[in-house]
C-alpha positions as CSV (number, residue, x, y, z in Angstrom):
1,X,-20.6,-60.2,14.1
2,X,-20.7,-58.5,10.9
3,X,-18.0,-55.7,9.3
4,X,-20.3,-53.2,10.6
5,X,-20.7,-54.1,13.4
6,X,-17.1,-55.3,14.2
7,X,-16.4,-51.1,12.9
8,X,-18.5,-49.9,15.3
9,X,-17.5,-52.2,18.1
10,X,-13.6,-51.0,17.5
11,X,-14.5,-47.1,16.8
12,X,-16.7,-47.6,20.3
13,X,-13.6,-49.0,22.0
14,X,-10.6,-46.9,21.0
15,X,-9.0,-44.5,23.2
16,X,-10.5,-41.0,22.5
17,X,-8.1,-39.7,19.8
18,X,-8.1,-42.3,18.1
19,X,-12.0,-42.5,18.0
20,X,-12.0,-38.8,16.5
21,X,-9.4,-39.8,14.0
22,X,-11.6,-42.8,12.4
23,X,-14.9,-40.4,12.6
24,X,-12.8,-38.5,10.4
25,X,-11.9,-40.8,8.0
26,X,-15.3,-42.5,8.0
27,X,-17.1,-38.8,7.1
28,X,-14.6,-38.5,3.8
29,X,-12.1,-36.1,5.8
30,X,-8.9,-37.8,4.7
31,X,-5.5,-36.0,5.8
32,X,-3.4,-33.9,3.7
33,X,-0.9,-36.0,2.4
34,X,2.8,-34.6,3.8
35,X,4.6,-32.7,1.1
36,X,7.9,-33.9,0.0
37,X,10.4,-31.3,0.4
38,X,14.1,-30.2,-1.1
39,X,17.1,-30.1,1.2
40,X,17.2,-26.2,0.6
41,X,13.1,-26.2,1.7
42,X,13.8,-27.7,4.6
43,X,16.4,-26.5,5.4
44,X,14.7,-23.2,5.7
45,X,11.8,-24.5,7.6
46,X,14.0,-25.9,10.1
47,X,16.6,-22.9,10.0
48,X,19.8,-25.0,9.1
49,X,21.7,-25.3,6.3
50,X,22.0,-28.1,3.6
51,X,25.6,-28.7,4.9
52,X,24.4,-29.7,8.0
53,X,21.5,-31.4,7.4
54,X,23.7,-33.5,5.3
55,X,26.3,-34.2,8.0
56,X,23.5,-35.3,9.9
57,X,22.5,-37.6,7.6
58,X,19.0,-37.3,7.9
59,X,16.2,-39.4,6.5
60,X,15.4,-38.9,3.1
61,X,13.3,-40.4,0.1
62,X,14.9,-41.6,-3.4
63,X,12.6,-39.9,-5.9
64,X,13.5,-40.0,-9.5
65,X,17.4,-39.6,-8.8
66,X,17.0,-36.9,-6.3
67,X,16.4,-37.2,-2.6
68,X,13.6,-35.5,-0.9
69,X,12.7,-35.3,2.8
70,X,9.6,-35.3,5.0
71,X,9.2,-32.8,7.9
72,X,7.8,-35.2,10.0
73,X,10.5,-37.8,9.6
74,X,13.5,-35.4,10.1
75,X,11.8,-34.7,13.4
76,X,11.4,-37.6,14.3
77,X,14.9,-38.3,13.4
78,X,16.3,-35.8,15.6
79,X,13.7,-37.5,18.7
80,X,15.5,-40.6,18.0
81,X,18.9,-42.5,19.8
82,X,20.5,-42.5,16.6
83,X,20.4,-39.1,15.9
84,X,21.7,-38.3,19.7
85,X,24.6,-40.6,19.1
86,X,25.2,-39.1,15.4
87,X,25.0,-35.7,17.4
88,X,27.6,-37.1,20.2
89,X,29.9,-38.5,17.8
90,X,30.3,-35.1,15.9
91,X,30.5,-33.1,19.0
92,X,33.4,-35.7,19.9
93,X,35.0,-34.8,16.2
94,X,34.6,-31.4,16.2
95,X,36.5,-30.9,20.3
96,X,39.5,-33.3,18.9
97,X,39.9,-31.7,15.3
98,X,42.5,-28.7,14.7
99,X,40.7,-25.1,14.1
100,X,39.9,-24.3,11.4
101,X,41.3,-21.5,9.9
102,X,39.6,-18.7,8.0
């Protein structure tokens, strides 16, 4: 077999989704590329604050000296076992430490 035909062999046998998904690529309809955001952007999108975003220590990206975070990948973060034991951990902390006072 060819490329071609080895292409259309593969986009013939993938599960559906994935079949739309290379049709799209092959017509020229790339996807948008995922912005990077600001701890104060995301923050907002995911209605937290910085503070505890940090404390969770999510994901982020080095760019330039300044970190930056995709949407996707904090998500996915919070999906994750390590993220439920970071989560557990804190809880732990937080029922054992004095109260705070104000």
């Amino acid at each position: 077999m060819n490329a071609l035909e080895d292409l259309m062999h593969a986009a013939l046998t993938a599960p559906p989704e994935r079949r739309e998904e290379a049709l799209r690529l092959l017509q020229g309809q790339l996807p948008k590329p995922e912005p990077y955001l600001t701890l104060t952007e995301l923050g907002s999108r995911l209605g937290l604050s910085g503070t505890t975003l940090r404390r969770w220590r999510i994901p982020g990206h080095d760019l330039g000296g300044r970190l930056r975070y995709r949407l996707s990948e904090v998500e996915a973060y919070f999906r994750s076992e390590d993220f439920q034991r970071r989560a557990a951990a804190l809880r732990a902390e937080r029922r054992h430490s004095p109260p705070r006072k104000h």
